[in-house]
TIVO-121226 format. One record per atom (N, C-alpha, C, O): residue number from 1; residue in three letters; atom name; x, y, z. Coordinates in steps of 0.2 Angstrom, whole numbers. Layout:
BEGIN
NODE    i   aa  at      x      y      z
NODE  NUM  ALA  CA      X      Y      Z
...
REM end
This chain:
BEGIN
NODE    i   aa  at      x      y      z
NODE    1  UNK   N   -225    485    310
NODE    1  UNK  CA   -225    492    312
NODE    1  UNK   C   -218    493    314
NODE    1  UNK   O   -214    489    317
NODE    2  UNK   N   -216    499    313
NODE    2  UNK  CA   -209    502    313
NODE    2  UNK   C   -209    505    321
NODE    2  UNK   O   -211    511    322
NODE    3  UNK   N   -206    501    327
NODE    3  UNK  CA   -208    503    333
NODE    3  UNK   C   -203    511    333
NODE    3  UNK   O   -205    515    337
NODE    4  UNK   N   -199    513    330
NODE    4  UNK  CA   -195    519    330
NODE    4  UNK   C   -199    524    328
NODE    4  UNK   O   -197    530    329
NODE    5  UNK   N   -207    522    323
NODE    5  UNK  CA   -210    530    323
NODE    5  UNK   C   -216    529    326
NODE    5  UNK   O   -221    533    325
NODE    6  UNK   N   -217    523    331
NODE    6  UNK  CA   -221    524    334
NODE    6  UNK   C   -224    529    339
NODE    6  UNK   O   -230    530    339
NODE    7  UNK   N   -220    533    343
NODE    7  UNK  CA   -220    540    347
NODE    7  UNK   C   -224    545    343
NODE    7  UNK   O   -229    548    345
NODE    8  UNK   N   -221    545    337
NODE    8  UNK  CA   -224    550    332
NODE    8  UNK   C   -229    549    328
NODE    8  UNK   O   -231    554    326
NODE    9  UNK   N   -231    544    327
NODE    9  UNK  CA   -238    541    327
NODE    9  UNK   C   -242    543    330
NODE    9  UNK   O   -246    548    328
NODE   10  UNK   N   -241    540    338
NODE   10  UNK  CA   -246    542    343
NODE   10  UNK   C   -248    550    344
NODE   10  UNK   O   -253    552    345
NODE   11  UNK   N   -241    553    343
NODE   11  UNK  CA   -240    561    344
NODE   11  UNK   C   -248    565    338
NODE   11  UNK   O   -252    569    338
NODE   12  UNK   N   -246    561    334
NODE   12  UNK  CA   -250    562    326
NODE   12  UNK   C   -258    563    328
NODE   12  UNK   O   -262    568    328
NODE   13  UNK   N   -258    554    329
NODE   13  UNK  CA   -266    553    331
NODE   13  UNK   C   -269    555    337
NODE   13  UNK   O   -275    555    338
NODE   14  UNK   N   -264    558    341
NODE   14  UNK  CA   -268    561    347
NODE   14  UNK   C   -272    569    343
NODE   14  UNK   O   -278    571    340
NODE   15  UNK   N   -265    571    345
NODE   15  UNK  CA   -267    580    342
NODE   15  UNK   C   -273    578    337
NODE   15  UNK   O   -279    579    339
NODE   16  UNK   N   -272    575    330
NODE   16  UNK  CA   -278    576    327
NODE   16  UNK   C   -284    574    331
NODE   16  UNK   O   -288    579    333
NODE   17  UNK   N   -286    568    333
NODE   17  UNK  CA   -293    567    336
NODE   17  UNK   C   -293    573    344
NODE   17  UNK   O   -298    577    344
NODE   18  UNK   N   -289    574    349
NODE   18  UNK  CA   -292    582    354
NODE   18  UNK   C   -291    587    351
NODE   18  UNK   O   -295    592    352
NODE   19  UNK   N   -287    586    347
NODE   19  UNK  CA   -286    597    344
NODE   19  UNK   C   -288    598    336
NODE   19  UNK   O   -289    603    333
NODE   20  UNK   N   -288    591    334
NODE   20  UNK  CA   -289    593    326
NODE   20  UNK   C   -286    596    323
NODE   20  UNK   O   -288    600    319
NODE   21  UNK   N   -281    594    323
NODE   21  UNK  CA   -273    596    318
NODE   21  UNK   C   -269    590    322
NODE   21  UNK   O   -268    590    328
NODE   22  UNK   N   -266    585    316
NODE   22  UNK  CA   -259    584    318
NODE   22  UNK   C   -252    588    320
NODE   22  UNK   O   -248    584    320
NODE   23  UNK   N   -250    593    320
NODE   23  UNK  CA   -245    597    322
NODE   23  UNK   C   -243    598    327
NODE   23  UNK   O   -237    598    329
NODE   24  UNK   N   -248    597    331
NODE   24  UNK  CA   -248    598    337
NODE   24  UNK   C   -242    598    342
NODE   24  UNK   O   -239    593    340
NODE   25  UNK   N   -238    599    347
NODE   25  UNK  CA   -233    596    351
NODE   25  UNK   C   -236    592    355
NODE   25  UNK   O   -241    592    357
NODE   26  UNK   N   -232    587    358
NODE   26  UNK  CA   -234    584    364
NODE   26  UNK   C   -235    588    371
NODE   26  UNK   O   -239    586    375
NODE   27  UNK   N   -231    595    372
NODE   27  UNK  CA   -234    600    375
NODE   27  UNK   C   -242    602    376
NODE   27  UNK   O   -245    602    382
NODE   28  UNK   N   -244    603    369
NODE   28  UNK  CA   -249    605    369
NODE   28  UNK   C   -257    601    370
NODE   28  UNK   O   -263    602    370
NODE   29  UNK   N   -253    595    369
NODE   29  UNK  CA   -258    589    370
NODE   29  UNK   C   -258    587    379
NODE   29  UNK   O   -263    584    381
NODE   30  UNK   N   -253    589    381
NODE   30  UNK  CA   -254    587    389
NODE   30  UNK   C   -257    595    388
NODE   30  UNK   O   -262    593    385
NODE   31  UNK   N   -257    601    389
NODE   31  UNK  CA   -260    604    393
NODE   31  UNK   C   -269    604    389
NODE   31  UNK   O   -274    605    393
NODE   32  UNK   N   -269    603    386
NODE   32  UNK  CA   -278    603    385
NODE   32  UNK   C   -281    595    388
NODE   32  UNK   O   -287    595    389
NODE   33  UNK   N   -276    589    390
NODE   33  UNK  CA   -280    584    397
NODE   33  UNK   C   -279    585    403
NODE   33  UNK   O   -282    581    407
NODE   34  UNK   N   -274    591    404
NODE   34  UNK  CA   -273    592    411
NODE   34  UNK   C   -279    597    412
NODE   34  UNK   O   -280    600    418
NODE   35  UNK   N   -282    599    406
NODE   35  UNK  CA   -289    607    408
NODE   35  UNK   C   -295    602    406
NODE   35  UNK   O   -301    604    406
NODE   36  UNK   N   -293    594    405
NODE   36  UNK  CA   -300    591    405
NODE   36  UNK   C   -304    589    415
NODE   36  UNK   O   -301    586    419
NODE   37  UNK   N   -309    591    415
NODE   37  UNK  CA   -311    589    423
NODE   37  UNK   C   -314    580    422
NODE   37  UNK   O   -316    577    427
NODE   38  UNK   N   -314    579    418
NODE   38  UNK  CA   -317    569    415
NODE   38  UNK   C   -311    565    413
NODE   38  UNK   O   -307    566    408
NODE   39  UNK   N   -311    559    418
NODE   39  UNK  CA   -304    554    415
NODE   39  UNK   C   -307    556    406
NODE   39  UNK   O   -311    559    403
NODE   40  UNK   N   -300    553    407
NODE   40  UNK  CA   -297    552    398
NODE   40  UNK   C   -294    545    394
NODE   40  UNK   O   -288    544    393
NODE   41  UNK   N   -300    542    392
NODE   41  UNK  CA   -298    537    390
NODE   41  UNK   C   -295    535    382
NODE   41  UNK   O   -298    536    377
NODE   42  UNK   N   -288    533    383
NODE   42  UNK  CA   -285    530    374
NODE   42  UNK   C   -284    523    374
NODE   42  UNK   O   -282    519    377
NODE   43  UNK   N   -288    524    366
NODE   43  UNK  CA   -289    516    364
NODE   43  UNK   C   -285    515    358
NODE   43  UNK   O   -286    518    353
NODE   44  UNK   N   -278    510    359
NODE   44  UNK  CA   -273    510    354
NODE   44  UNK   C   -276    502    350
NODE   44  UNK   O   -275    497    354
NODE   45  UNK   N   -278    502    345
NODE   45  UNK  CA   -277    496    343
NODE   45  UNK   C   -272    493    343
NODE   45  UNK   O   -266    496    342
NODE   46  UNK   N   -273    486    342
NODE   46  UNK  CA   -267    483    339
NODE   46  UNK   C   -268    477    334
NODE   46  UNK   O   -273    473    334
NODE   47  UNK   N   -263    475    330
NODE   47  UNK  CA   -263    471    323
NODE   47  UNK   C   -262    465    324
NODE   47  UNK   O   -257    464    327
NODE   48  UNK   N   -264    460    322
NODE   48  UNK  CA   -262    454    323
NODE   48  UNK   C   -255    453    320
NODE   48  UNK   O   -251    448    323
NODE   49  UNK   N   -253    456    316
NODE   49  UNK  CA   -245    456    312
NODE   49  UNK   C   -240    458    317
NODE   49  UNK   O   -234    458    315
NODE   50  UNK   N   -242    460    321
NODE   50  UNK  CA   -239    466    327
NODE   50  UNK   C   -236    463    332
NODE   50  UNK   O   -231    464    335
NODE   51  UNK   N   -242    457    333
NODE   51  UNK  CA   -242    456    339
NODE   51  UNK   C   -236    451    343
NODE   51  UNK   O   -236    450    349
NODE   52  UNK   N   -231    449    337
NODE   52  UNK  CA   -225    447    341
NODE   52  UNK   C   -220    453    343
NODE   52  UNK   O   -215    452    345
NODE   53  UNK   N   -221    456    342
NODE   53  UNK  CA   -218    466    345
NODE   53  UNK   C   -220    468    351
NODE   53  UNK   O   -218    473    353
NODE   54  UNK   N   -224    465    355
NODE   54  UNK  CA   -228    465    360
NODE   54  UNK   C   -223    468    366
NODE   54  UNK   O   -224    473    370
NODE   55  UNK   N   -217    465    368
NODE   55  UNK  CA   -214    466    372
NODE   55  UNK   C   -211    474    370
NODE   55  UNK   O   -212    479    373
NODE   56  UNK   N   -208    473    365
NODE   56  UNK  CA   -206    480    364
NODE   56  UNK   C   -209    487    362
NODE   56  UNK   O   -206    492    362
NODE   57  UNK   N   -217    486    359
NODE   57  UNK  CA   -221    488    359
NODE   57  UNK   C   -223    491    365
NODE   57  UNK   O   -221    497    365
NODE   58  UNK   N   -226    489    370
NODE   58  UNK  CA   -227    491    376
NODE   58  UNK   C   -220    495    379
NODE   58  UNK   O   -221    501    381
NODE   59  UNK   N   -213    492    379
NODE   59  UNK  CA   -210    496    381
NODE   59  UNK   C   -211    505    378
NODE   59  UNK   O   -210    510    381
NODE   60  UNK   N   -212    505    372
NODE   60  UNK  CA   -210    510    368
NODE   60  UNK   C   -218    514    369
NODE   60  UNK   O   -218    519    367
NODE   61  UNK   N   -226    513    372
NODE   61  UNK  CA   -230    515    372
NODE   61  UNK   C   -229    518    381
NODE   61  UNK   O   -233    522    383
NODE   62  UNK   N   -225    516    383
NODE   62  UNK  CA   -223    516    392
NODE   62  UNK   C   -219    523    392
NODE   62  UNK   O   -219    528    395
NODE   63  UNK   N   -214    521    387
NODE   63  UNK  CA   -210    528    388
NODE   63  UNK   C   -212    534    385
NODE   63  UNK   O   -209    540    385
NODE   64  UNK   N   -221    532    379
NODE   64  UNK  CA   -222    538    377
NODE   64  UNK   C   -223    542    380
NODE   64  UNK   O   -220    548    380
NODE   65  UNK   N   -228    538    386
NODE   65  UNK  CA   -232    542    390
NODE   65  UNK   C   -230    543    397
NODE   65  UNK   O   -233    546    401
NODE   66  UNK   N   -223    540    396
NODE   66  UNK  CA   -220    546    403
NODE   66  UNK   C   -216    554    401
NODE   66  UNK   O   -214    558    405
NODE   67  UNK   N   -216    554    393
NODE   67  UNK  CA   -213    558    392
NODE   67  UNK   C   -220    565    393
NODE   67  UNK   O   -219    571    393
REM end
């Protein structure tokens, strides 16, 4: 996995599975969980080919989601 488009992936696969379009902004994906009243659970797999990326994977899944 190419950790530099991983941001954009996750951007991808959100929007499509809550809003149904990938287009979506990251904007508009925080405000439709901020109008949800139910935690919000994300299940990111991961690949066994991946999995020596693990340190810097995590960093880059850390800064998505502070962004």
């Amino acid at each position: 996995m190419n950790l530099e488009e991983l941001p954009a992936r996750l951007r991808t696969k959100l929007a499509d599975r809550v809003l149904g379009h990938s287009y979506a902004s990251l904007d508009t994906i925080n405000e439709f969980f901020c109008k949800e009243i139910h935690p919000v659970i994300i299940h990111i797999p991961l690949l066994t080919e991946d999995l020596h990326q693990i340190p810097e994977m995590l960093n880059k899944l850390l800064e998505f989601w502070q962004n």
